[in-house]
C-alpha positions, -999 to 999 in steps of 0.1 A, spaced: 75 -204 6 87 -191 -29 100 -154 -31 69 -134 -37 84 -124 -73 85 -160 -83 56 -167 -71 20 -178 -101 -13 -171 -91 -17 -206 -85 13 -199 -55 -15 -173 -44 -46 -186 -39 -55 -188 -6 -19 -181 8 -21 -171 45 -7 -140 61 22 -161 75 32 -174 38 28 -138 25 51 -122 48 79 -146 39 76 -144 4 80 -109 8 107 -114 26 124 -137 9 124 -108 -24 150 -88 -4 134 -53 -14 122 -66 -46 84 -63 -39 63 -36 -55 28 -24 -46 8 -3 -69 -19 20 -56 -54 20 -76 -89 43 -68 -112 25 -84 -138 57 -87 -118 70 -114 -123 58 -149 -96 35 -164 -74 46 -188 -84 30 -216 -125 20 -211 -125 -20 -220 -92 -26 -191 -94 -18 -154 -69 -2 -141 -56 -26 -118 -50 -51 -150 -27 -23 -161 -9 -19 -130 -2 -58 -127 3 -56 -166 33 -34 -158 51 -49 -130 30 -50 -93 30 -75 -74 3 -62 -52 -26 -41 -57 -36 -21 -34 -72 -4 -36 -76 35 -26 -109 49 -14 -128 13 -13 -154 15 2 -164 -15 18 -206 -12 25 -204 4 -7 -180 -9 -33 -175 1 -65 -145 -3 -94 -143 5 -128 -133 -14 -158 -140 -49 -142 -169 -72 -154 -201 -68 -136 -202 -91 -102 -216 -89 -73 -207 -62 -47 -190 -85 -27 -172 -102 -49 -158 -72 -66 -120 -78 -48 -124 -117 -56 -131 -105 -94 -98 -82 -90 -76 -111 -81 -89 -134 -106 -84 -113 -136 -49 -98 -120 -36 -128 -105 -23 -103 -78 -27 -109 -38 -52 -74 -28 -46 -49 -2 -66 -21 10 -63 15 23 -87 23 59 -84 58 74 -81 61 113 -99 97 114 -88 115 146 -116 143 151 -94 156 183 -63 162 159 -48 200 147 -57 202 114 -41 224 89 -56 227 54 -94 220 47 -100 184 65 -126 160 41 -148 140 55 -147 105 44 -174 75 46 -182 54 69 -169 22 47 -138 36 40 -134 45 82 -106 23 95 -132 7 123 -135 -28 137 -167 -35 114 -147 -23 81 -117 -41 82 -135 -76 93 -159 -68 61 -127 -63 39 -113 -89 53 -145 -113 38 -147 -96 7 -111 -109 0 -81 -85 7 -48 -99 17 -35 -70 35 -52 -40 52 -28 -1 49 -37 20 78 -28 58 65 -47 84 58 -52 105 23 -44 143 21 -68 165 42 -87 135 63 -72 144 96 -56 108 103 -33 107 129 -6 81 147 -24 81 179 -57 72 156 -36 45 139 -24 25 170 -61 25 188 -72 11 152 -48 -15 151 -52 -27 185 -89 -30 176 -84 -48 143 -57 -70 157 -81 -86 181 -106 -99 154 -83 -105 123 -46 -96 133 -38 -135 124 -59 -135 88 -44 -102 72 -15 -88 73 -15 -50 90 2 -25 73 5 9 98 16 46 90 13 80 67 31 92 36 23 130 44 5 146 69 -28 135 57 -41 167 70 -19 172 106 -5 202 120 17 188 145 29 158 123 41 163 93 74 164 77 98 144 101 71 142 125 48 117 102 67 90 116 98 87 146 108 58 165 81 63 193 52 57 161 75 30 149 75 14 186 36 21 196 27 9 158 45 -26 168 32 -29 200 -6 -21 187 2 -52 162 20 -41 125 33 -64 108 47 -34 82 58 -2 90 43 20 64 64 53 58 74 85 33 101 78 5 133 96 7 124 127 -13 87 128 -13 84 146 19 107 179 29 127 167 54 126 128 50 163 118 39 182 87 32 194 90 60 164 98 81 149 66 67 174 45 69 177 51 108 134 43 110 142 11 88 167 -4 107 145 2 139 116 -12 121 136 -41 111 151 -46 150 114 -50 168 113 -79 136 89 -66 114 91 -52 74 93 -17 61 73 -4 34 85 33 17 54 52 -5 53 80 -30 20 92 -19 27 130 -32 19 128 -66 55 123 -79 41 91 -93 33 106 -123 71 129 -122 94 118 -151 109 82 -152 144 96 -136 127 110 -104 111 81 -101 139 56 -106 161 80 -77 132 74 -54 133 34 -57 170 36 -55 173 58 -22 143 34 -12 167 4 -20 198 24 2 179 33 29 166 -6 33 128 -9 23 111 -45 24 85 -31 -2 81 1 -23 47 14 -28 39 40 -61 5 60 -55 -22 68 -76 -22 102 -83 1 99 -118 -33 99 -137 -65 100 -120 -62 68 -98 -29 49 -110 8 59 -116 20 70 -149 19 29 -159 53 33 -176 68 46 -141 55 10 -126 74 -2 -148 104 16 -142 104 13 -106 101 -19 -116 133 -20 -133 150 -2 -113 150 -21 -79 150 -59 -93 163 -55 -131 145 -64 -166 145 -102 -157 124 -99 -132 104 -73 -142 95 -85 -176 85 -123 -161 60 -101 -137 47 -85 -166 49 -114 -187 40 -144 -164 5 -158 -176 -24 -158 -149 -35 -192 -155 -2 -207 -141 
């Protein structure tokens, strides 16, 4: 299988879980997923937003408060609701992943805790119905404030794993607290989450940036990454605190303490403008962790190839 950054749309169609973990893989840190809520209103009205994220440099979209039995995105042609992430890929030539929020209505909250829908609920039912509507990859994580915790995650995955854990791949893990008391800071993730996450059937270890959490070094994430990478599966490292849309050299620090500390894949949120990153900072993450070559054949690299 190609490297995922050499890889056309044509390479893409219909590649299986299997072929997508190797290509990512095979990029040796150089994959980037961009976050996209497709609620908001694009940028600029006659473009969707997730055109502009692949137009600057992502290799993956990944779609933010999608809600499955209710599915809406902005900016794209009119299609059927179930064909609105099929529509996505065709006009971004990008492989499609999607955020599902394990709810833990047991867990210490601290903040005001939102409730979310039921489509957006990271349940049995939702993920096999993402899983026909298109997506690639399903995120378990949680968004500030709806009480998702580890212990929610793992009883998730072990439920999704059992009906599509050999279609999709299964991302697993927070960038902040997403609303916990007891788990936030160096708590969102340790090696126990790390192990029970494996075990419950990630294929990705999702966790915070160095610097986008108090407490969450280098260091510290460099330790969880070589862990993650010792049980044999990838590491994934997220801005998911708004410091997507911070000035181009926090964000190009961020991808390079990501690229120390060992990441598989770096993730930029969606909170830069309302649902997507500053676009120039894709870009500059871009840069920063494979170079102008690469980034400018991503940007450049026609979808009808």
């Amino acid at each position: 299988m190609k490297r995922l950054l050499d890889c056309n749309y044509s390479d893409l169609k219909g590649i299986s879980k299997k072929e997508l973990l190797e290509a990512i893989t095979a990029s040796e840190g150089r994959t980037l997923i961009a976050e996209i809520i497709g609620l908001a209103m694009p940028l600029y009205y006659n473009v969707s937003n997730a055109e502009i994220a692949a137009a600057f440099g992502a290799d993956i979209i990944l779609l933010n408060m999608f809600d499955v039995y209710n599915p809406v995105f902005n900016g794209i042609p009119k299609v059927d609701k179930d064909n609105i992430i099929k529509e996505i890929k065709r006009l971004t030539g990008r492989v499609i992943g999607i955020n599902l929020e394990p709810v833990d209505s047991e867990m210490e909250s601290v903040g005001d805790i939102h409730e979310i829908s039921k489509g957006r609920l990271a349940t049995r039912e939702t993920a096999v119905k993402a899983y026909e509507m298109g997506v690639n990859m399903i995120v378990l994580t949680g968004n500030p404030g709806t009480g998702v915790s580890n212990k929610a995650i793992v009883s998730s995955a072990k439920s999704i794993r059992k009906d599509i854990g050999d279609k999709v791949i299964l991302c697993v893990g927070k960038m902040h607290a997403a609303g916990s008391l007891n788990e936030a800071g160096e708590n969102i993730i340790t090696k126990k989450d790390i192990k029970e996450f494996v075990e419950a059937g990630a294929d990705i270890i999702l966790m915070p940036a160095p610097g986008t959490v108090p407490g969450i070094t280098v260091e510290y994430i460099k330790e969880l990454i070589v862990y993650t990478h010792n049980l044999e599966v990838l590491a994934l490292t997220s801005i998911g605190t708004s410091q997507e849309g911070a000035d181009s050299e926090t964000i190009k620090r961020i991808a390079l303490m990501c690229k120390m500390a060992g990441t598989d894949i770096h993730h930029i949120g969606d909170a830069g403008y309302t649902g997507i990153a500053v676009p120039e900072n894709i870009m500059d993450y871009s840069i920063a962790i494979r170079g102008k070559r690469h980034t400018y054949i991503r940007m450049a690299r026609s979808i009808n190839r």
